[in-house]
C-alpha positions in Angstrom: 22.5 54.4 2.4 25.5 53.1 0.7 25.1 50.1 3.2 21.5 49.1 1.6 22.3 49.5 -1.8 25.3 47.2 -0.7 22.7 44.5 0.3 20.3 45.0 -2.0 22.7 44.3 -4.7 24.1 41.1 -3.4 20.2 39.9 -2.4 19.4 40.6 -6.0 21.4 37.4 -7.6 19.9 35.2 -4.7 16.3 35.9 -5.6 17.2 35.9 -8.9 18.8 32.8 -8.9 15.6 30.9 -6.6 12.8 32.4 -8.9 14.9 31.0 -11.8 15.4 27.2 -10.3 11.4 27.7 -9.5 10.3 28.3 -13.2 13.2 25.9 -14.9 11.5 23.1 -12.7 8.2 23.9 -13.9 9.1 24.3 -17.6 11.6 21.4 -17.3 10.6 19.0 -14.8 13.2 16.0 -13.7 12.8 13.2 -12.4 13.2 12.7 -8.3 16.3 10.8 -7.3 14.0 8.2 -5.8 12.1 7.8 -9.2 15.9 7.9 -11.0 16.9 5.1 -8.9 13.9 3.2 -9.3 14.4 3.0 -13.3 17.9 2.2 -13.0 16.7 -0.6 -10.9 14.3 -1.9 -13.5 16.7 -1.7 -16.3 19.1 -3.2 -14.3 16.8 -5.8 -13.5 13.9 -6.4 -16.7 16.6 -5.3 -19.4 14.3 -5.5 -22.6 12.1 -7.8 -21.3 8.5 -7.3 -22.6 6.7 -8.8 -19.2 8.9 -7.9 -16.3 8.3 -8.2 -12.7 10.5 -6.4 -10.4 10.2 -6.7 -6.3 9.2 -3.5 -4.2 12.5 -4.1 -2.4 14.8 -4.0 -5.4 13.0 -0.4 -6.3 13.9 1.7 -2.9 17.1 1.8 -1.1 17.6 2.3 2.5 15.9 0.5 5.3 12.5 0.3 5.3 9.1 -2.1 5.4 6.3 -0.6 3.7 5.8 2.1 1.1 2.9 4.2 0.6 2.3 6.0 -2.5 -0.1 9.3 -2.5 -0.9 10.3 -6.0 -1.1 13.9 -6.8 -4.4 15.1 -5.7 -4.7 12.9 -2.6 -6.0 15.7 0.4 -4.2 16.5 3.5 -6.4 15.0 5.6 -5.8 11.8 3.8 -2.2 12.0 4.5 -3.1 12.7 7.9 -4.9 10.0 8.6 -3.1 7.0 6.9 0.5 8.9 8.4 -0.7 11.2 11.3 -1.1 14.6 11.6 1.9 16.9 10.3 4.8 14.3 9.1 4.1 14.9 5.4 2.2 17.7 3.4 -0.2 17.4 0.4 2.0 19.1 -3.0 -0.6 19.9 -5.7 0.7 18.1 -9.1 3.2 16.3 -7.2 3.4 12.3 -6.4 4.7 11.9 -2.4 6.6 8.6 -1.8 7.0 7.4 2.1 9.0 5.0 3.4 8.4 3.7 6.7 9.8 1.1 9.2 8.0 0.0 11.9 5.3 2.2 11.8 8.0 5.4 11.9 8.8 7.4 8.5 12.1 7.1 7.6 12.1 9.0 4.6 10.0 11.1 2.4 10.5 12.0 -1.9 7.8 13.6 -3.8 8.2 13.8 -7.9 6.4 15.5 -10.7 3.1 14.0 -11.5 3.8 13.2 -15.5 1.5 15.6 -17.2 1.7 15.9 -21.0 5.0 13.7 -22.5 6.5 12.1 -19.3 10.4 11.9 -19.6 13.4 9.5 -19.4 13.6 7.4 -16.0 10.0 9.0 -14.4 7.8 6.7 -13.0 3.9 5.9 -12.5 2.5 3.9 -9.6 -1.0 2.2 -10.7 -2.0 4.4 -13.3 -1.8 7.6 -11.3 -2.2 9.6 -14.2 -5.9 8.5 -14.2 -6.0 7.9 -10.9 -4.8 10.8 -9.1 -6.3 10.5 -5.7 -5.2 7.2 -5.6 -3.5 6.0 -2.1 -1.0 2.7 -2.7 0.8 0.7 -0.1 2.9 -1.6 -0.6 5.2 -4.0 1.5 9.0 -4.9 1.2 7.8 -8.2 -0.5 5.5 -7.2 -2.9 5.9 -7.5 -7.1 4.7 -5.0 -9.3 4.9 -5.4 -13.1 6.9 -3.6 -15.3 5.4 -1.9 -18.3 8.0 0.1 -20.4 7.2 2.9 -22.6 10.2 3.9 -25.2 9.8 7.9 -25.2 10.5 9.6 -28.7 13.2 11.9 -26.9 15.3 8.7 -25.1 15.0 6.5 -22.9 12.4 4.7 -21.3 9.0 5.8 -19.0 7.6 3.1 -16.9 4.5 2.1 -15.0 4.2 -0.2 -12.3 1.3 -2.4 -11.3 0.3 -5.0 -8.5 1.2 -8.0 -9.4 1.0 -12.0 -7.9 4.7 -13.1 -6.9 6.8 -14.3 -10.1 
């Protein structure tokens, strides 16, 4: 007996401790690392500008030839279909980013969907906010423009287009 209370009481601050993280990151949501590094990328490479144009290359590190984008509603099925059955699963609310090379997925990033005020360094493919069954693919040597939006908090929100080559 003295054994399970034992256990229970070191479980306790686990559970604790995961349905905390849960609710903080629905209350508070941050930005992926993969949307993080993408705005660094843009400031680093648009500054201030007010028409910017940034390669798909410069936004995504790591080796890889083609991006595909599945905004927040997109169905499973979808995914399935564009990236086979059971590599990557549908998150309701949540934006999947997959990087593949040669036809093989080398890496997989989903991020909050913004919903309401959208916060320092997050980042929206095409609108997605209007668009969220929207599917987007782009290639190493595509351009998307840049259109900043200053936030009231800090910092910056962006949202990337298709664009023609600068």
């Amino acid at each position: 007996m003295r054994l399970l209370r034992f256990l229970a009481l070191l479980c306790i601050p686990g559970v604790l401790w995961v349905v905390g993280s849960l609710l903080w990151s629905v209350i508070f949501p941050t930005t992926s690392r993969m949307d993080a590094y993408a705005a660094a990328r843009i400031r680093n490479v648009c500054g201030y500008q007010a028409n910017c144009k940034v390669g798909v290359a410069d936004l995504f590190e790591g080796d890889w030839d083609t991006v595909y984008v599945f905004g927040a509603r997109v169905s499973q099925q979808e995914i399935d279909q564009i990236l086979g059955r059971g590599f990557v699963r549908a998150h309701d609310r949540r934006r999947i980013v997959v990087l593949e090379r040669n036809h093989r997925i080398v890496r997989v990033e989903d991020s909050p969907v913004p919903t309401g005020t959208p916060h320092e360094g997050q980042i929206e493919f095409e609108d997605e906010d209007h668009r969220e069954q929207r599917i987007v693919r782009y290639d190493r040597g595509d351009v998307l423009r840049v259109t900043g939006f200053p936030l009231e908090s800090k910092g910056t929100f962006y949202v990337l287009t298709s664009s023609a080559a600068p």
